[in-house]
MMTF fields as JSON, N, C-alpha, C and O atoms, coordinates in Angstrom:
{
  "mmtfVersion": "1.0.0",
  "mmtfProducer": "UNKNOWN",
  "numBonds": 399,
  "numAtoms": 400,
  "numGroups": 100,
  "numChains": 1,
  "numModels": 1,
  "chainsPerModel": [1],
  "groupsPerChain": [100],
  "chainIdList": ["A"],
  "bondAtomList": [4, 2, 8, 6, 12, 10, 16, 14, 20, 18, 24, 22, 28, 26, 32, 30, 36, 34, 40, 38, 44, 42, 48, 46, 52, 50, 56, 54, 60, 58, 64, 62, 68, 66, 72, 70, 76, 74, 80, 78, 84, 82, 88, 86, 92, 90, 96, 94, 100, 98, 104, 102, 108, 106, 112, 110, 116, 114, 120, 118, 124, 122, 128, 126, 132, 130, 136, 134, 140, 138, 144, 142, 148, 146, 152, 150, 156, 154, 160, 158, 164, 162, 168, 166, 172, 170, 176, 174, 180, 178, 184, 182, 188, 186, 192, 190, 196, 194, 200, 198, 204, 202, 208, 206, 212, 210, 216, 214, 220, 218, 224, 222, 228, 226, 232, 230, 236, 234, 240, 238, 244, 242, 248, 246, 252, 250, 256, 254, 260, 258, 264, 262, 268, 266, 272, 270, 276, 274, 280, 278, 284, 282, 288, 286, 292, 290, 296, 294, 300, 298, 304, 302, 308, 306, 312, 310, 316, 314, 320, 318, 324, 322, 328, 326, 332, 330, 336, 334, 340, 338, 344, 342, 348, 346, 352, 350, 356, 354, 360, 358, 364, 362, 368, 366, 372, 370, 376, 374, 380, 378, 384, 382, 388, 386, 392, 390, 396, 394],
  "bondOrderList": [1, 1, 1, 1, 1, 1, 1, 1, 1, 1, 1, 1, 1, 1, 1, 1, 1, 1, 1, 1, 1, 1, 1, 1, 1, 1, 1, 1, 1, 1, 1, 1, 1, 1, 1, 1, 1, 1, 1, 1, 1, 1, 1, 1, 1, 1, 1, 1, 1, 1, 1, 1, 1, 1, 1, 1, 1, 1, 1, 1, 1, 1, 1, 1, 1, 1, 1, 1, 1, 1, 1, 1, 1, 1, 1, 1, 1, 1, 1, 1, 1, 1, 1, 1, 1, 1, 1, 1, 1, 1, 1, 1, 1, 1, 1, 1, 1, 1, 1],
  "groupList": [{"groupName": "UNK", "atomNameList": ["N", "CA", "C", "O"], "elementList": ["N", "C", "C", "O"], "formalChargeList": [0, 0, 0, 0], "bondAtomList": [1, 0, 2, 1, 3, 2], "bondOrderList": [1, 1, 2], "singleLetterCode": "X", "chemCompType": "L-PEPTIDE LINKING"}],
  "groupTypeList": [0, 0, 0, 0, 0, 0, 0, 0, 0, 0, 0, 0, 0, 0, 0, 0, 0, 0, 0, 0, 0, 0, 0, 0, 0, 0, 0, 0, 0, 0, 0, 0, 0, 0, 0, 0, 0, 0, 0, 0, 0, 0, 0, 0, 0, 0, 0, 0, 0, 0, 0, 0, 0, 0, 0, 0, 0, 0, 0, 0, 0, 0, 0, 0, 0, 0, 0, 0, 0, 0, 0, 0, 0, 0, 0, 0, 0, 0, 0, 0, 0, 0, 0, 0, 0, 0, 0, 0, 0, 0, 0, 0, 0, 0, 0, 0, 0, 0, 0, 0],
  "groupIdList": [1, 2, 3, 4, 5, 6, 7, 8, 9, 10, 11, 12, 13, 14, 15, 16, 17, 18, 19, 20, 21, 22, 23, 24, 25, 26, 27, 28, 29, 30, 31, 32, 33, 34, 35, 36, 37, 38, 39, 40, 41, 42, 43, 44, 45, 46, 47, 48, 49, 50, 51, 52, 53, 54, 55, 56, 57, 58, 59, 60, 61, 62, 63, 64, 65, 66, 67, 68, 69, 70, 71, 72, 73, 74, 75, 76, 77, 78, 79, 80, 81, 82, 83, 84, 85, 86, 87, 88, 89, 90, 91, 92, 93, 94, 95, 96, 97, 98, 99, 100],
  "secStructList": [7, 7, 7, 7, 7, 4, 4, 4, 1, 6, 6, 7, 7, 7, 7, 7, 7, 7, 2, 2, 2, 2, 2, 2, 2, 2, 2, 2, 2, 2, 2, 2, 2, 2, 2, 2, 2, 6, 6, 7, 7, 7, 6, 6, 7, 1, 7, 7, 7, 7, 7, 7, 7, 7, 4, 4, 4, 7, 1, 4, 4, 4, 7, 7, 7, 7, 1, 7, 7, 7, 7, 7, 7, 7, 6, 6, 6, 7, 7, 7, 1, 6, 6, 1, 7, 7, 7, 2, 2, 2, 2, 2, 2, 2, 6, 2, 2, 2, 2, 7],
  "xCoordList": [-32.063, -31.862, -30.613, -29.479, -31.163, -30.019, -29.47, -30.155, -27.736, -26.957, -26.62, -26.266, -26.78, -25.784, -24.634, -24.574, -23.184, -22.298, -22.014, -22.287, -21.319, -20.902, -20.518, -21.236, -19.227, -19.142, -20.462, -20.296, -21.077, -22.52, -22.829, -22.888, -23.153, -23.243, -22.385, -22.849, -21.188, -20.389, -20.793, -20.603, -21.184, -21.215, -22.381, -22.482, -23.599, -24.449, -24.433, -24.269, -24.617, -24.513, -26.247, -27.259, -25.974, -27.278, -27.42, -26.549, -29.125, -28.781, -30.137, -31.155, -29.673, -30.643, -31.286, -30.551, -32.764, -33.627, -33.821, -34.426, -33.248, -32.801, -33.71, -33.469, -34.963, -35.89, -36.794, -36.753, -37.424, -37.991, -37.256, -37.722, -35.801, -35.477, -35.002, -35.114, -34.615, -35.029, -36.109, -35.948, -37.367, -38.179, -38.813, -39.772, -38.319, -38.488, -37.282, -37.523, -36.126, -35.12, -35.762, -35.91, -36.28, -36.465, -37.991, -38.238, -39.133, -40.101, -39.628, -40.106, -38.8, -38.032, -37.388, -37.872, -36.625, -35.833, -36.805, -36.439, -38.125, -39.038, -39.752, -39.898, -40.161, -40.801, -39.902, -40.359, -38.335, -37.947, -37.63, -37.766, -37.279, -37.504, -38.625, -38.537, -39.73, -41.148, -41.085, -41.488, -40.668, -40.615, -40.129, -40.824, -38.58, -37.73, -37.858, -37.33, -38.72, -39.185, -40.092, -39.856, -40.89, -42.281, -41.807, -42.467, -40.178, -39.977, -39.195, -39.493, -38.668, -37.739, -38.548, -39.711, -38.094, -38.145, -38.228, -37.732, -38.643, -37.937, -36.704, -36.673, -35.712, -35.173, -35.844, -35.874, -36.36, -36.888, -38.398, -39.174, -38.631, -39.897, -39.938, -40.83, -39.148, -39.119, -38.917, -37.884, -39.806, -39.975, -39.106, -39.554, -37.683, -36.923, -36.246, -35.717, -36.528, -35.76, -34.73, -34.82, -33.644, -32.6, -32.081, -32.709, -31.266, -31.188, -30.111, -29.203, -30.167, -29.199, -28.289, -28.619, -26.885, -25.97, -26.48, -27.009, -26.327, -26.131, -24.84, -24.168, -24.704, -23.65, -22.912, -21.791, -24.005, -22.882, -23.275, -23.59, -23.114, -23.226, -21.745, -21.427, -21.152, -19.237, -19.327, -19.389, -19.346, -19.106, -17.632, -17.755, -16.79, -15.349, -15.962, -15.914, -16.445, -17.078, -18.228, -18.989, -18.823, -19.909, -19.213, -19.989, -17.913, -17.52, -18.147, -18.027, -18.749, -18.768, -17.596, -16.899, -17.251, -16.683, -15.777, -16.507, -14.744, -14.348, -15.079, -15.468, -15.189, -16.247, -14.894, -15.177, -13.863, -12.766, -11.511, -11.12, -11.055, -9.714, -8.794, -8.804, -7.569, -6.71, -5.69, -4.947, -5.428, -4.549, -2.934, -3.05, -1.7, -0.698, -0.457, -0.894, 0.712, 1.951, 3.118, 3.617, 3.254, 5.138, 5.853, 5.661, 7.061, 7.822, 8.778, 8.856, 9.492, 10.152, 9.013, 9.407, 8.241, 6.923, 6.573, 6.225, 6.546, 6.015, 4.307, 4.101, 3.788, 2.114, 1.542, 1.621, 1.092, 0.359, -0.734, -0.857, -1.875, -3.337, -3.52, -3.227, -4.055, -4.497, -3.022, -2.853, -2.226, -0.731, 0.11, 0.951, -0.338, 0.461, 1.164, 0.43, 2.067, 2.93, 1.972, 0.998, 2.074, 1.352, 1.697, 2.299, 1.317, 1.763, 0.155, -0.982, 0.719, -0.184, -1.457, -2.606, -1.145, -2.331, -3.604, -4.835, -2.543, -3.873, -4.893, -6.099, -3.888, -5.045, -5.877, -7.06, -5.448, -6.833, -7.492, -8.332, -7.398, -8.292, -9.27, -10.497, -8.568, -8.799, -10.194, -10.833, -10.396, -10.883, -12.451, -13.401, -12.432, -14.192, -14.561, -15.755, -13.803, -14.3, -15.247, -16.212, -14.22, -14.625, -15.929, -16.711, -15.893, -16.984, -18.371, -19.305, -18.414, -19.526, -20.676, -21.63],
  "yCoordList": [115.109, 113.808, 113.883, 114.252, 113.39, 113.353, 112.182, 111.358, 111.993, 110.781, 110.683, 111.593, 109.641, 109.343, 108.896, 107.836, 109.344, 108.726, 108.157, 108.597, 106.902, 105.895, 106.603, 106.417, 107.6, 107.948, 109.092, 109.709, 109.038, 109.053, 108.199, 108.508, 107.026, 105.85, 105.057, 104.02, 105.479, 104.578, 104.497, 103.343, 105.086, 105.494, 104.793, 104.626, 104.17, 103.466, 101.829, 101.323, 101.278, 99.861, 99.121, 99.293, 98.277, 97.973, 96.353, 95.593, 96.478, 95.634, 94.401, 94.573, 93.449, 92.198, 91.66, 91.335, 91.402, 90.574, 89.233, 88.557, 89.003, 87.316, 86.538, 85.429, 87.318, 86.603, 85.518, 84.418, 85.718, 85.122, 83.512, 82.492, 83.692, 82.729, 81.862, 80.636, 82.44, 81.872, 81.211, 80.011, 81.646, 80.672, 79.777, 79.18, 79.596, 78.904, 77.237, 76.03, 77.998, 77.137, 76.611, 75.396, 77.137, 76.327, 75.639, 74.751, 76.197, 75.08, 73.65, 72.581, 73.729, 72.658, 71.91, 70.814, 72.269, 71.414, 70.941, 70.155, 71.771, 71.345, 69.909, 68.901, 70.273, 68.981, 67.988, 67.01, 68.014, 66.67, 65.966, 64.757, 66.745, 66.588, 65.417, 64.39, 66.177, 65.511, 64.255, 63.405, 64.107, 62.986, 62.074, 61.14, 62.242, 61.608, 60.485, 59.411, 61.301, 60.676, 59.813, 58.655, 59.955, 59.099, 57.65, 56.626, 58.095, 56.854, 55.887, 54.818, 55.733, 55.523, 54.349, 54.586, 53.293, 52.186, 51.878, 50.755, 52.068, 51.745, 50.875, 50.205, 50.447, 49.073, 47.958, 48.302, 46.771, 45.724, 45.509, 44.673, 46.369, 46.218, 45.877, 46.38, 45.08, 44.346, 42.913, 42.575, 41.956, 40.699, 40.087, 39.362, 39.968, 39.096, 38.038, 38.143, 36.571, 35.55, 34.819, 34.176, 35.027, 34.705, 32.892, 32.397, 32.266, 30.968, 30.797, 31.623, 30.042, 29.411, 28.552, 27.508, 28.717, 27.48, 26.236, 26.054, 25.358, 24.049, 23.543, 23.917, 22.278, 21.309, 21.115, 21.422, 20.509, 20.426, 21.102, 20.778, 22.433, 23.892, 24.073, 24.916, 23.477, 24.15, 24.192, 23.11, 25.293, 25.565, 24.657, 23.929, 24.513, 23.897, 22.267, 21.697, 21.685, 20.0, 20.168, 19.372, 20.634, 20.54, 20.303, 19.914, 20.467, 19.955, 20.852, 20.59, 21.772, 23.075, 23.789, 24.362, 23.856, 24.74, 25.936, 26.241, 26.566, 27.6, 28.692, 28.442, 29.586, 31.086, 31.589, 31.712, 31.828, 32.598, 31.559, 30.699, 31.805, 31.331, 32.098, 32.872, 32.161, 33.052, 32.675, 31.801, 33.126, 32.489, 33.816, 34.967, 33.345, 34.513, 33.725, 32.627, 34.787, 34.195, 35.235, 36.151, 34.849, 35.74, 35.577, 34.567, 36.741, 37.226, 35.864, 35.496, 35.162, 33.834, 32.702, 31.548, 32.89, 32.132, 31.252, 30.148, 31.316, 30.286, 30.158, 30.71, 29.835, 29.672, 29.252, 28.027, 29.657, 29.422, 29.442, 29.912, 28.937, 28.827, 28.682, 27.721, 29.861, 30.116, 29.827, 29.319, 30.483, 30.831, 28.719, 28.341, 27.919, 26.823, 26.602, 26.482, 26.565, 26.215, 25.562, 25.14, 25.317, 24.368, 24.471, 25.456, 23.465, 23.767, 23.875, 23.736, 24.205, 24.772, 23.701, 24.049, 22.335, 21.387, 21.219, 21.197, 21.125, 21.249, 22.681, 22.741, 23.94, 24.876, 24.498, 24.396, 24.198, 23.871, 22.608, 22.202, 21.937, 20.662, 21.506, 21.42, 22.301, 22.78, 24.229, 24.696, 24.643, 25.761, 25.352, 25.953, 24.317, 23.886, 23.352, 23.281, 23.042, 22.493, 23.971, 24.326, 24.333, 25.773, 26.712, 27.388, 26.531, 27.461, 27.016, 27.709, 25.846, 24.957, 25.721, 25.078],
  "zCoordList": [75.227, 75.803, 76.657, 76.353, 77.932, 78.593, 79.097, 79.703, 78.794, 79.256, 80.825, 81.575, 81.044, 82.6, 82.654, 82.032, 83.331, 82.907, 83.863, 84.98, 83.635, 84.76, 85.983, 86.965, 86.124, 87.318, 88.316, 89.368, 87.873, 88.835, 89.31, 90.5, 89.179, 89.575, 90.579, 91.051, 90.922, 91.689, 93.046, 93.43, 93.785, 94.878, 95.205, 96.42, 94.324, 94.839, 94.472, 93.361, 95.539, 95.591, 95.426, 96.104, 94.221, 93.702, 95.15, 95.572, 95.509, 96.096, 95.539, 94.869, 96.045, 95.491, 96.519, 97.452, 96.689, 97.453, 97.314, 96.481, 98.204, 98.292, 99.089, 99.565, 99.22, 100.225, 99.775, 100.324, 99.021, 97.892, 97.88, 98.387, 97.03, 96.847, 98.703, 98.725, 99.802, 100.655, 100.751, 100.974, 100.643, 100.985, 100.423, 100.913, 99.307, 98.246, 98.743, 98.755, 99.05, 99.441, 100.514, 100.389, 101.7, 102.927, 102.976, 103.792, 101.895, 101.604, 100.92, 101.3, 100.045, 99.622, 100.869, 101.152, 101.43, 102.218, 103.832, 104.705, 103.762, 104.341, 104.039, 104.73, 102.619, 101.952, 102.255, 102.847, 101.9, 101.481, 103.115, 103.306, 104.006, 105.446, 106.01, 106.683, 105.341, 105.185, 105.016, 105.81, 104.159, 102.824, 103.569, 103.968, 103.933, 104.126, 105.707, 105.996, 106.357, 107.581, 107.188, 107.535, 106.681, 106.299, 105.191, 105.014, 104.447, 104.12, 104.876, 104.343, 105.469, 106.767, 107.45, 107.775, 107.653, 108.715, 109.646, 109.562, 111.105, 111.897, 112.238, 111.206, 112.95, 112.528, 113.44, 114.622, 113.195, 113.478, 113.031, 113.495, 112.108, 111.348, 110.152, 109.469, 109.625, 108.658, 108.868, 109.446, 108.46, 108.758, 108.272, 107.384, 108.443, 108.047, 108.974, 110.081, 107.807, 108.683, 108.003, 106.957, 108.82, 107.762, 108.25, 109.187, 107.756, 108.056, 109.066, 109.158, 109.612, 110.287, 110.128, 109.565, 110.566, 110.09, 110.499, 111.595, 109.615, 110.607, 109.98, 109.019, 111.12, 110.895, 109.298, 108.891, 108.671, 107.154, 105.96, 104.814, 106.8, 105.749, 105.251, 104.413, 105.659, 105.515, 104.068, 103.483, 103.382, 101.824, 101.728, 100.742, 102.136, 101.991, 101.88, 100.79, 102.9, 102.454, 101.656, 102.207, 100.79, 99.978, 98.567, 97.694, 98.199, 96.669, 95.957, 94.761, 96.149, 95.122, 94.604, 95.441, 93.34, 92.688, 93.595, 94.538, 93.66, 94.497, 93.602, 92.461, 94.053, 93.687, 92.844, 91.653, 93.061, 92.142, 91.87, 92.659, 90.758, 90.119, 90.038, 89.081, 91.101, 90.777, 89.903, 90.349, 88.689, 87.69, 87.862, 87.441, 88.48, 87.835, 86.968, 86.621, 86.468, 85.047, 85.293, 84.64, 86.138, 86.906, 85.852, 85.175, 85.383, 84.367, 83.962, 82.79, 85.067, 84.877, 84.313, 84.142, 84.157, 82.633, 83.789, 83.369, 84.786, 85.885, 86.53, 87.611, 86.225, 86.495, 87.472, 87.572, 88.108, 89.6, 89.118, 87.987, 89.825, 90.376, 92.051, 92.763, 92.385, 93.579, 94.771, 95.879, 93.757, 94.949, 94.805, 95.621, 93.814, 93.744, 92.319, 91.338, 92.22, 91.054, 90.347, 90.971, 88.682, 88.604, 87.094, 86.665, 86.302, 84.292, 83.527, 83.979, 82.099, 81.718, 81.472, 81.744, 80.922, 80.968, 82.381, 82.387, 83.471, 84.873, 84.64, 84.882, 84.025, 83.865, 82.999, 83.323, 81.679, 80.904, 81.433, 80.63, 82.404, 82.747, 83.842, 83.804, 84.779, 85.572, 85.183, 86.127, 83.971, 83.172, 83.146, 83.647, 82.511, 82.16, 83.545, 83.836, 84.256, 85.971, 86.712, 87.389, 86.04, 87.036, 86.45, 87.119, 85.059, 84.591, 84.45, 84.047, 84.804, 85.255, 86.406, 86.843]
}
């Protein structure tokens, strides 16, 4: 029985066929190519109609609720709502208004 010893071996460089997995890679990126066109929109082919302002749309005159409450509590124990001084009873009056 005969051994091979490593230094026989150095001098040849093992090499790997990478073709295979090429085309494996570029049928893939073919398909999704594919794909990707055929799901796609044009733009103005979707029937949308969106509304128009009118006159007494102003969210500000409709008496709705404001969308956010900004509450601080600055280190000098001082309490604002939405950047105005204010004490702690208007917040709790001010609390169930809002979560309405």
């Amino acid at each position: 029985m005969r051994f091979h010893s490593r230094n026989q071996n150095l001098g040849e460089i093992p090499e790997v066929d990478i073709t295979p997995m090429l085309n494996v890679v570029m049928v893939v990126l073919a398909f999704f190519v594919i794909v990707s066109t055929t799901l796609t929109t044009p733009p103005g082919e979707l029937p949308i109609s969106l509304p128009t302002p009118s006159e007494g749309d102003d969210p500000e005159s409709t008496g709705d609720p404001p969308i956010a409450l900004r509450v601080n509590l600055e280190a000098n124990d001082v309490l604002t709502i939405d950047g105005k001084p204010t004490d702690r009873a208007t917040l709790i009056a001010k609390l169930p208004e809002f979560c309405k």
